[in-house]
C-alpha positions in Angstrom: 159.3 162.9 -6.2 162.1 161.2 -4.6 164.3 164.5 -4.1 161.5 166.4 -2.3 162.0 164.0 0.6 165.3 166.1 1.6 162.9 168.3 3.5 161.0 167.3 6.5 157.6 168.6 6.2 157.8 166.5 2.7 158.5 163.4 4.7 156.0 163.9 6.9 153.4 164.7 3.8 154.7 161.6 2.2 154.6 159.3 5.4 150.9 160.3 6.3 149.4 159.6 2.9 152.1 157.9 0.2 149.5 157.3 -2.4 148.2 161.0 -2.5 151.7 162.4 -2.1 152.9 160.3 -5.3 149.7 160.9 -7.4 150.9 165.2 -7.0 153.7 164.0 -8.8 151.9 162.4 -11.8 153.7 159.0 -11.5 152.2 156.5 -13.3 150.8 153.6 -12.5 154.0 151.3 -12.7 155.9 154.2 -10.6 153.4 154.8 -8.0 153.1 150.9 -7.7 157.0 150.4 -7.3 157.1 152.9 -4.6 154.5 152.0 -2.6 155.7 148.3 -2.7 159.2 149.5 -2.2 160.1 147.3 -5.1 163.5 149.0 -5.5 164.5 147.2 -8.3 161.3 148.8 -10.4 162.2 151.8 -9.4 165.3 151.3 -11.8 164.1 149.8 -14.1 161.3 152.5 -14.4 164.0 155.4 -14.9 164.6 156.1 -11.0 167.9 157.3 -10.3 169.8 155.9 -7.5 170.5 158.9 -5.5 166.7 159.7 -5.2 165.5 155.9 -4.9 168.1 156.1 -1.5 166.1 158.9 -0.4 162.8 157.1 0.0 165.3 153.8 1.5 166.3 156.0 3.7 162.7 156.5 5.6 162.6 152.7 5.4 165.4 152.9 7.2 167.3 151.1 4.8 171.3 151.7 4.1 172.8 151.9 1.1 174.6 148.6 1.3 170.9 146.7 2.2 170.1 147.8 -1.5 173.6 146.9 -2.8 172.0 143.8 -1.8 168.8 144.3 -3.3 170.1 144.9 -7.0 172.9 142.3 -6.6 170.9 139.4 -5.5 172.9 139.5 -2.1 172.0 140.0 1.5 173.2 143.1 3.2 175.8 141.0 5.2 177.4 139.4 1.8 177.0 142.3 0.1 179.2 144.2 2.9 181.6 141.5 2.7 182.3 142.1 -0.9 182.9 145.0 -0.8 185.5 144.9 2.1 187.0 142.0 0.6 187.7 143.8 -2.9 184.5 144.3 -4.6 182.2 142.0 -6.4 184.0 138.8 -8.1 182.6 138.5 -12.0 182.9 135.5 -13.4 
């Protein structure tokens, strides 16, 4: 569902009624809830990929690093700064 947002008049569709756009893709329950509640970290868990779940962030107007956050358990700022500073520290 996620990858038909690369075209506009599917943003639109999607924007104006997100229910009915993600019941034409047969998600289930547990998917249709995650993305309607932008619960990102469902989305994984439910088999989303990535690249797609950053398509619907991106109507959000969300960046990539706000859901490095998100599945990190860091803000966008700390998040940022790991990465500048070298990438996450394990351990």
């Amino acid at each position: 569902m996620c990858g038909s947002l690369m075209h506009a008049e599917n943003r639109s569709r999607f924007s104006a009624d997100e229910a009915a756009y993600c019941d034409e893709f047969g998600l289930s329950p547990e998917q249709k809830h995650a993305v309607l509640e932008r619960d990102w970290t469902a989305m994984m868990d439910l088999g989303g990929s990535i690249f797609y779940t950053f398509k619907l962030a991106m109507l959000d107007k969300k960046s990539m690093q706000y859901l490095g956050g998100v599945f990190t358990g860091m803000s966008t700022e700390e998040f940022i700064e790991a990465m500048q500073s070298g990438g996450r520290k394990f351990g």
